[in-house]
C-alpha positions as CSV (number, residue, x, y, z in Angstrom):
1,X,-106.7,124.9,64.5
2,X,-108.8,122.5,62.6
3,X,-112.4,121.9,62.5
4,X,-111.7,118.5,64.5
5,X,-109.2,120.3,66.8
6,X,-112.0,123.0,67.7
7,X,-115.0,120.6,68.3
8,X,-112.4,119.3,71.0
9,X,-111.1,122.5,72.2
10,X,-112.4,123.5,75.1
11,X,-111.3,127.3,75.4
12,X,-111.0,127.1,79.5
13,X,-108.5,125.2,79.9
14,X,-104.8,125.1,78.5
15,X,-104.3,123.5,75.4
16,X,-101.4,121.4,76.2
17,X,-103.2,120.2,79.9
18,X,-100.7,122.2,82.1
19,X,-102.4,125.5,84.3
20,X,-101.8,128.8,82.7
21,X,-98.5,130.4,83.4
22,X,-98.4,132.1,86.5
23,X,-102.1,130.3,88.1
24,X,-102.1,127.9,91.1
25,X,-103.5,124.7,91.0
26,X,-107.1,125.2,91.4
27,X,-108.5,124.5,95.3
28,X,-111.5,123.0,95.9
29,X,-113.9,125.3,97.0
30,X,-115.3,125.7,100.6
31,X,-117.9,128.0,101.7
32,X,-115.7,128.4,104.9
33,X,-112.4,128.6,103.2
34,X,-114.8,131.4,101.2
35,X,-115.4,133.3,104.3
36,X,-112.6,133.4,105.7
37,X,-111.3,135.3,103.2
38,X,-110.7,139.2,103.0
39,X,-112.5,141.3,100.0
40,X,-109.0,141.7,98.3
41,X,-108.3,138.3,97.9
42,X,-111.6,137.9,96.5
43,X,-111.5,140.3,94.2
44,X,-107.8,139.5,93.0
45,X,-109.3,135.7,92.6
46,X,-112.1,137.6,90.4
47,X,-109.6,139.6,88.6
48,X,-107.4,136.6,88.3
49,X,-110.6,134.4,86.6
50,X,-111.7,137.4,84.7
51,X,-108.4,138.2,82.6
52,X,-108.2,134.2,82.0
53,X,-111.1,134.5,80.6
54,X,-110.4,137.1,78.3
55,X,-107.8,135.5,77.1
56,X,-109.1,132.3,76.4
57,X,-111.6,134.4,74.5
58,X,-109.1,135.6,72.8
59,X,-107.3,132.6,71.8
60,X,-110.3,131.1,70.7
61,X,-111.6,134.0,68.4
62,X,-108.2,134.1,66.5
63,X,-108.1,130.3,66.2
64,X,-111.8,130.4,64.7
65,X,-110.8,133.4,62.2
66,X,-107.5,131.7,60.6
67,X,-109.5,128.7,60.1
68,X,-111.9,130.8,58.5
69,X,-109.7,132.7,56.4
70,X,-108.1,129.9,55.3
71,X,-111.4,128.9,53.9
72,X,-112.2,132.3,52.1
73,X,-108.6,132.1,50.7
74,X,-109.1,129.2,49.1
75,X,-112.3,130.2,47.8
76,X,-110.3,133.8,46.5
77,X,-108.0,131.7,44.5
78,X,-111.0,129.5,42.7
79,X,-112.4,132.9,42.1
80,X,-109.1,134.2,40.5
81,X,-108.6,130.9,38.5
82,X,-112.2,131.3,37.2
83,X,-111.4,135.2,36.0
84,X,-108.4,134.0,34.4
85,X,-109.8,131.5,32.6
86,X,-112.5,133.7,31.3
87,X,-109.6,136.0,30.2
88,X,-108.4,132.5,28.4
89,X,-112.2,132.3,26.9
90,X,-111.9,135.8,25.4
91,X,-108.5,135.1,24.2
92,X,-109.1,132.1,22.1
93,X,-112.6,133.4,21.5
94,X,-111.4,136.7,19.8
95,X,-108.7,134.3,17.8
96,X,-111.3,132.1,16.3
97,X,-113.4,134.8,15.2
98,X,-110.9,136.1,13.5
99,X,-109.3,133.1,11.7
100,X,-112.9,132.2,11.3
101,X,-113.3,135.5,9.6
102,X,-109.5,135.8,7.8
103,X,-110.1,132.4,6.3
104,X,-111.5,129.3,6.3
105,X,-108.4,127.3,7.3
106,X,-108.4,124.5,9.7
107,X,-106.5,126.3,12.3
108,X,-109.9,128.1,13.7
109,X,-110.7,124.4,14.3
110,X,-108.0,124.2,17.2
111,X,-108.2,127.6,18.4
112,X,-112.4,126.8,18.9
113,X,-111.5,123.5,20.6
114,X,-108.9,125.0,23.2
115,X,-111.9,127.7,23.2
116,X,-114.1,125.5,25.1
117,X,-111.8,123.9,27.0
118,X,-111.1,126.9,28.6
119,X,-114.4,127.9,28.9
120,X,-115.3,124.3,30.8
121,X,-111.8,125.1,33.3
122,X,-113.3,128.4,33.9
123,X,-117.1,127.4,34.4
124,X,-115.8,124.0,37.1
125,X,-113.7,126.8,39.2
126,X,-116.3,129.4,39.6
127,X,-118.4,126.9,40.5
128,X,-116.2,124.9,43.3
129,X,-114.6,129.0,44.5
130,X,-118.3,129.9,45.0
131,X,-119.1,126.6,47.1
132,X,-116.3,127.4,49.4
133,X,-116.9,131.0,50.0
134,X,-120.6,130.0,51.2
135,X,-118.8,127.5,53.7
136,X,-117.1,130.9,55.8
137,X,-119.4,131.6,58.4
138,X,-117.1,133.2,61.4
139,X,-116.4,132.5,64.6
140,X,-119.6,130.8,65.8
141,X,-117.9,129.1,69.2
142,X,-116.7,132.5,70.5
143,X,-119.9,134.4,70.0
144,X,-121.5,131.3,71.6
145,X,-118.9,131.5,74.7
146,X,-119.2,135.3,74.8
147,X,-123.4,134.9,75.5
148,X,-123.0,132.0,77.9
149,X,-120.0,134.2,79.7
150,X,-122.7,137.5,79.6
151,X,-125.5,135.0,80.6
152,X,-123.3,133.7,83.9
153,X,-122.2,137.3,84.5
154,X,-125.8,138.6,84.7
155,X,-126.9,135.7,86.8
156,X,-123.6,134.0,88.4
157,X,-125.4,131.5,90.8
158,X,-127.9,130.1,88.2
């Protein structure tokens, strides 16, 4: 899911607007409908409600952790370009020292050149990889859900 899909994304209800396999259409509650009913029903309502729950949960958790390893990924592979670039760096580095030191052609001219262009490729990808690995931060709507869902449990008529 995307960051624009998950500000929208409301993890209790179904994602396409249908109910959940398998759940009736929800009934409007009445506290005398409510009474009349035995403990088992009640409790296979609760059990119903409760395992909906957990998997909306669910749903939502792994939806906020792909987006955010996609984001860490991407970061990963700056990271990488940035350490092969400063394998470039020591490359060329090492070959205009020594032409620098073999002899005084022009040739240490272009190895010095290519030098610091690597070095400036290597330098702009550190510094956009390390941006985007501070931009991970988790699944921040689930943990949120999971206190409000503790918070209702704890104190269901408030």
């Amino acid at each position: 899911m995307t960051t624009q899909e998950l500000r929208g994304f409301d993890p209790y209800q179904p994602a396409n607007g249908s109910r959940p396999v398998g759940q009736p259409p929800p009934r409007p509650v009445n506290e005398q409908e409510v009474r009349n009913r035995s403990v088992g029903e009640l409790v296979s309502d609760i059990s119903k409600d409760l395992s909906t729950l957990i998997h909306q949960e669910i749903e939502l958790a792994k939806a906020e952790t792909k987006q955010e390893v996609s984001k860490a990924a991407k970061g990963a592979g700056m990271l990488g370009g940035a350490g092969f670039a400063g394998y470039m760096v020591a490359l060329f580095g090492t070959l205009t020292v020594a032409y620098v030191i073999g002899t005084f052609w022009p040739a240490w001219t272009g190895a010095l050149i290519v030098t610091a262009i690597w070095a400036v490729v290597g330098a702009a990808l550190y510094a956009r990889g390390r941006k985007q690995l501070t931009t991970v931060t988790g699944p921040r709507n689930t943990v949120e859900t999971l206190k409000e869902d503790a918070a209702w449990a704890r104190h269901p008529t408030s």
